[in-house]
C-alpha positions, 0 to 999 in steps of 0.5 A: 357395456353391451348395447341392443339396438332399439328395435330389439329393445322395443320388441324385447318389452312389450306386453305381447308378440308373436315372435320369439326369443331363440337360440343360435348355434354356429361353428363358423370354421365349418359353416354349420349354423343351427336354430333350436327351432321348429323351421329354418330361419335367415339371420345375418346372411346366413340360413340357420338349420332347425335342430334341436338342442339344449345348453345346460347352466354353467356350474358353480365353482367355488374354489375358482380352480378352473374356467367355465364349461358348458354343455351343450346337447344337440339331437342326433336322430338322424346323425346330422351332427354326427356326419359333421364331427366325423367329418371335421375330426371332432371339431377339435379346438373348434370355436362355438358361437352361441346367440340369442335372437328374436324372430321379429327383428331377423333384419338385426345384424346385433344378437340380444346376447351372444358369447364365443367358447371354444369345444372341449370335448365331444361325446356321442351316444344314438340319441344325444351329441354333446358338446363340452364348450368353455373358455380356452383354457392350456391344460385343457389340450389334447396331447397326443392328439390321435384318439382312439375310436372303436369303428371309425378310421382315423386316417381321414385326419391326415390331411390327403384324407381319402387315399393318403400315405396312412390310408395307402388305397392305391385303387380306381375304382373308387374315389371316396370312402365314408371311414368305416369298416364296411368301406374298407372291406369293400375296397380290399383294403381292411389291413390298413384300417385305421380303428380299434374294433376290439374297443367295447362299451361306451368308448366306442361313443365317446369321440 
């Protein structure tokens, strides 16, 4: 049975309060923490980014044939989270934790509620990032692993990252590359760029 601590209890009914009940969203493997709020705020040790996003209801199922999902959409203006899903390969597989909390009682290490899903699959357009999350489910992985993107390198996926076997960069004057095209043919080396730039249409968003 899920036990709140008192001080959320009392908080949670009273007749009036200036805090509010917000939600919380954190891939902890990647030390990314986001607040649906209009400022930062610190809960539990952490300093929770303001961001914008939404969590759709869980649909019905009548038949029982396959596990809960959610989506959950987070803003892209400004491509915050999109840096970080190129940066974490998608963040397959990655564990999701959602939390429910009320600005008054931050001191509270217990959430009001807070469940733990895993991501499903990752669609991005310029204005929207949107997270399929649900329960682990077998029939749900990815195999083979290796997506395809229409101008994103795939090759930052290997491990060595940057200047891997895959990669093959072998020069000095540089030491990073942020996985794009113009990245590559700024260090001569777009024959061994890893993307499909004659993918069109929205497979080109769908990560």
């Amino acid at each position: 049975m899920l036990s709140i601590p008192t001080s959320l209890m009392e908080e949670l009914h009273k007749i009036g309060s200036g805090g509010s009940v917000i939600f919380l969203a954190e891939l902890p493997a990647y030390s990314l923490y986001l607040a649906r709020n209009n400022e930062d705020i610190v809960w539990n040790g952490h300093t929770w980014e303001k961001c914008w996003f939404d969590i759709d209801g869980i649909g019905e199922d009548t038949n029982n044939s396959k596990a809960p999902e959610i989506q959950v959409n987070f803003s892209n203006i400004g491509g915050m989270i999109e840096e970080q899903i190129i940066a974490a390969g998608n963040f397959a597989r990655a564990v999701v934790n959602l939390y429910i909390v009320n600005t008054n009682c931050l001191d509270e290490a217990d959430p009001i509620y807070s469940v733990s899903l895993k991501v499903q699959k990752v669609t991005v357009n310029k204005k929207i990032v949107s997270f399929k999350v649900g329960l682990s489910n077998p029939l749900m992985m990815s195999f083979p692993t290796w997506q395809f993107h229409g101008s994103i390198c795939q090759y930052f996926k290997n491990g060595t990252l940057f200047k891997g076997p895959l990669c093959g960069y072998t020069g000095t004057e540089f030491t990073t590359c942020d996985y794009s095209i113009s990245d590559c043919i700024e260090r001569g080396n777009t024959e061994r760029f890893g993307a499909q730039l004659g993918l069109l249409g929205a497979i080109q968003d769908e990560l």
